[in-house]
Backbone as CSV, one residue per row, in Angstrom:
resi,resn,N_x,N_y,N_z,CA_x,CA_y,CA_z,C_x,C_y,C_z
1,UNK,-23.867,-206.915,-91.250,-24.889,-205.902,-91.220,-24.274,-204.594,-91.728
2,UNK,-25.005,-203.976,-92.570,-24.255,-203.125,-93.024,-24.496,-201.807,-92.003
3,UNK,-23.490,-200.725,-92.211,-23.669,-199.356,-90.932,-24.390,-198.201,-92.229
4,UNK,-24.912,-197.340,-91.188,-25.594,-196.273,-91.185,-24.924,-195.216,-90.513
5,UNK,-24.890,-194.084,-90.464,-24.619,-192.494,-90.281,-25.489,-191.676,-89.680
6,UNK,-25.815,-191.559,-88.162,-26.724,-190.824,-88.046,-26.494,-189.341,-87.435
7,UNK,-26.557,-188.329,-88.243,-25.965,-187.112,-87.312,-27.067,-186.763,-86.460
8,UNK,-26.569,-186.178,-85.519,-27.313,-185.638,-84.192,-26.985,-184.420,-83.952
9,UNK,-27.953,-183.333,-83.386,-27.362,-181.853,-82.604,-27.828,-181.734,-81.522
10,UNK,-27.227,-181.538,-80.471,-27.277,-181.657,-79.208,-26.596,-180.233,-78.296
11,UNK,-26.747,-180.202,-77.124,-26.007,-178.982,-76.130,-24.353,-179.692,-76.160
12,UNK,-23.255,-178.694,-76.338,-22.235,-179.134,-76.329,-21.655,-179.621,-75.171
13,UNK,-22.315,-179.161,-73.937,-22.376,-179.576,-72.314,-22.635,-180.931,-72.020
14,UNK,-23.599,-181.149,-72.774,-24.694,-182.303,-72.519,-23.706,-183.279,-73.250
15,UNK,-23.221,-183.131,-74.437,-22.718,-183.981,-75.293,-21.492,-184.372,-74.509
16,UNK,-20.799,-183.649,-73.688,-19.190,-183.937,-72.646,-19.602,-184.200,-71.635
17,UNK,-20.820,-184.004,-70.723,-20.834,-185.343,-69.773,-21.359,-186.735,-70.295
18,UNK,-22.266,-186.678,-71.085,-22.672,-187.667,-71.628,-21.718,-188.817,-72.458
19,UNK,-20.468,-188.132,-72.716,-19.249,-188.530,-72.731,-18.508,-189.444,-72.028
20,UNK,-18.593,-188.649,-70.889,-17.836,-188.643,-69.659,-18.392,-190.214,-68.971
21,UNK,-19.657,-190.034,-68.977,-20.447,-191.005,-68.230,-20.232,-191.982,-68.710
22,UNK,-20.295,-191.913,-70.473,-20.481,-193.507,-70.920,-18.605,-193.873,-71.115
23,UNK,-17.728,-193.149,-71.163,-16.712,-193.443,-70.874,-16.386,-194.263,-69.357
24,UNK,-16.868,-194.164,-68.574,-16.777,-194.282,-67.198,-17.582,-195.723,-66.992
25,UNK,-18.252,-196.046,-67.916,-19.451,-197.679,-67.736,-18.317,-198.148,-69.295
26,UNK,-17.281,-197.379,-69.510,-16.505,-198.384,-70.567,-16.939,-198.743,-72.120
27,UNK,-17.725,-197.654,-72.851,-18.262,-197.431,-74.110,-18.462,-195.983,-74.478
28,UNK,-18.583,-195.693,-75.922,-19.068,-194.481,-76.365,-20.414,-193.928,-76.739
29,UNK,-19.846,-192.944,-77.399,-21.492,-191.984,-77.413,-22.443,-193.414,-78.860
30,UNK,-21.909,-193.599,-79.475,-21.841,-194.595,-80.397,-22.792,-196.265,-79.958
31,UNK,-21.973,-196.596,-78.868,-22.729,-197.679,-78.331,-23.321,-197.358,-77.132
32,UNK,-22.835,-196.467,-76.387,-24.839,-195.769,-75.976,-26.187,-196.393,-76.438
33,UNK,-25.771,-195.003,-78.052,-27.066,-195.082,-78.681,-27.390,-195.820,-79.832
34,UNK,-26.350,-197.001,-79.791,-27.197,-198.489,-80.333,-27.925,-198.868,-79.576
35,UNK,-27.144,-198.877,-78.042,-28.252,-199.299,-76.814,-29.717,-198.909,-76.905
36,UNK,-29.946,-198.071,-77.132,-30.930,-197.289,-77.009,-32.034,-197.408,-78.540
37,UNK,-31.263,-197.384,-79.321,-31.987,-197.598,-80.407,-32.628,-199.217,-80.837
38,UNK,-31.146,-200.517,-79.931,-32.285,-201.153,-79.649,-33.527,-201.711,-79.121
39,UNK,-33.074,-201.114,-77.487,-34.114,-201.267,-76.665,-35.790,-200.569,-77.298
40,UNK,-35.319,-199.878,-77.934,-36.470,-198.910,-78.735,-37.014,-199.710,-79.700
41,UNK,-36.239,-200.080,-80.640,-37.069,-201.357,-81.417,-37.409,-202.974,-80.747
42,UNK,-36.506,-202.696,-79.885,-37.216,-203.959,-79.157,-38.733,-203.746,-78.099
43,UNK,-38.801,-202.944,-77.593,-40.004,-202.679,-77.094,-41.159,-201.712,-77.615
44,UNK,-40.409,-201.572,-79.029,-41.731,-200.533,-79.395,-42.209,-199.156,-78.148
45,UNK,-41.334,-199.107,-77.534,-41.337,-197.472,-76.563,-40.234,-197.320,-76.682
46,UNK,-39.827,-195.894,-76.005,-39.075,-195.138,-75.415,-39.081,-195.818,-73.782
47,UNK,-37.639,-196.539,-73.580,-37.827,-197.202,-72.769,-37.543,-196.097,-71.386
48,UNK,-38.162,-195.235,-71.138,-38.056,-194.407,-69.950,-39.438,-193.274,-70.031
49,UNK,-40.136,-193.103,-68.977,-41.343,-191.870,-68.651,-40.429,-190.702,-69.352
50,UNK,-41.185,-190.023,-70.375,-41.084,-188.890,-70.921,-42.640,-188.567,-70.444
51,UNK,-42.532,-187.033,-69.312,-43.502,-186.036,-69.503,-43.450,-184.864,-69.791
52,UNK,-44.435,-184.038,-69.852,-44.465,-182.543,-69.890,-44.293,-181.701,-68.455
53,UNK,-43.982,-180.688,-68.953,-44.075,-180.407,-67.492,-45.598,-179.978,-66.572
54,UNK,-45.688,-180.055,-65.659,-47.243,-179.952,-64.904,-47.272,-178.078,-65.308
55,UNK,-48.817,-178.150,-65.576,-49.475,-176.634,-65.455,-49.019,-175.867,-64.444
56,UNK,-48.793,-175.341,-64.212,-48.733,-174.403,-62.354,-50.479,-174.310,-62.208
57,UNK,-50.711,-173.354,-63.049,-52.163,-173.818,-62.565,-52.949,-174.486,-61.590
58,UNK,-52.491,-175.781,-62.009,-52.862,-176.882,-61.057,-52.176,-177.872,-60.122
59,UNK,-51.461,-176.791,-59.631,-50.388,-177.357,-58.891,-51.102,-176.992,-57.646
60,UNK,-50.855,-178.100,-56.713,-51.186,-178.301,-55.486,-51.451,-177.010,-54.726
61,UNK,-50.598,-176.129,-54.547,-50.674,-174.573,-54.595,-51.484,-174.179,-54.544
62,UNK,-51.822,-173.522,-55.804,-52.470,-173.171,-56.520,-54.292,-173.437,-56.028
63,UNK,-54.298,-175.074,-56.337,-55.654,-175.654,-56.106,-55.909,-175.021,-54.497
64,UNK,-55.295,-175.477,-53.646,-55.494,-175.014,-52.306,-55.699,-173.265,-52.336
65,UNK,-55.005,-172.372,-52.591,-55.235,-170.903,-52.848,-56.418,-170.806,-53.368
66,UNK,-57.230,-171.154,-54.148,-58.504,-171.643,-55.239,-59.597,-171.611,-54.391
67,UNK,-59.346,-172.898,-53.604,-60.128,-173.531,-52.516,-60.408,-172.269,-51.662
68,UNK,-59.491,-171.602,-51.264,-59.573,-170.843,-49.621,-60.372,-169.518,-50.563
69,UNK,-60.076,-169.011,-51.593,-60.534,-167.766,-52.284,-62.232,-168.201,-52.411
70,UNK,-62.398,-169.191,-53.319,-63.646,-169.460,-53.213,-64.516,-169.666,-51.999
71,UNK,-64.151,-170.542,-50.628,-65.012,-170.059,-49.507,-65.047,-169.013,-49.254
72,UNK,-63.936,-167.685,-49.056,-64.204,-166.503,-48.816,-64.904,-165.941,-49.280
73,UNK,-65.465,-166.109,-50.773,-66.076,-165.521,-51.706,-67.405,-165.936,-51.926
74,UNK,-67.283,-166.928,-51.408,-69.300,-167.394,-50.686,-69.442,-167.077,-49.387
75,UNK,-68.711,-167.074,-48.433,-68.617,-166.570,-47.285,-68.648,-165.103,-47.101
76,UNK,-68.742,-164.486,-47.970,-68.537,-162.525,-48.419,-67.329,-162.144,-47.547
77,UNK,-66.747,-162.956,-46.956,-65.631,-162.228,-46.019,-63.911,-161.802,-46.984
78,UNK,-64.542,-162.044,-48.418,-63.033,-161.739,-48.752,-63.549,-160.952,-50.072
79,UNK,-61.959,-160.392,-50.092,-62.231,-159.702,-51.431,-62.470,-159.653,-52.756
80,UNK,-63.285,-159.358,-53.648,-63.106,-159.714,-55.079,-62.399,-158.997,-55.730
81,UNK,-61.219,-160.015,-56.002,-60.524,-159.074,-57.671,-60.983,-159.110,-58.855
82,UNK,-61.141,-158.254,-59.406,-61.583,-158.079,-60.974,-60.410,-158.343,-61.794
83,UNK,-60.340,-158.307,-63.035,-59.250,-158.677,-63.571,-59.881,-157.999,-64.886
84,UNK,-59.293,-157.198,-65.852,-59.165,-156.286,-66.611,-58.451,-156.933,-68.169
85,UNK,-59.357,-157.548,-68.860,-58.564,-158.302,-70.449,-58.961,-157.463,-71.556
């Protein structure tokens, strides 16, 4: 099979534990990410949950603070803020 060259840029941090680690399971950064590149063509995914990060917005928080503002605010017992754009 013939080889390929793939450069990568990465955090120089990230790149020395990531080092470290696959030194430590007894391989390199190299056969890592054959690992990885085959599991990837073998399953047609990214074999691990990649998300975004959650809104704050709608973070549990948030929704509850939401909740309690709005009864107050049909209830007339709380205050209205205006907000100025």
């Amino acid at each position: 099979m013939a080889q390929a060259t793939i450069n990568l840029r990465i955090d120089a941090d990230l790149k020395h534990d990531m080092e470290n680690i696959c030194k430590a399971m007894g391989m390199n950064l190299t056969t890592a990410f054959t690992i990885f590149a085959k599991k990837v063509t073998h399953e047609r995914r990214i074999p691990f949950e990649i998300t975004a990060p959650a809104d704050p917005f709608y973070s549990p928080e948030n929704i509850d603070r939401l909740k309690k503002s709005i009864a107050q605010l049909e209830s007339e017992q709380g205050p209205i803020h205006e907000v100025n754009l």
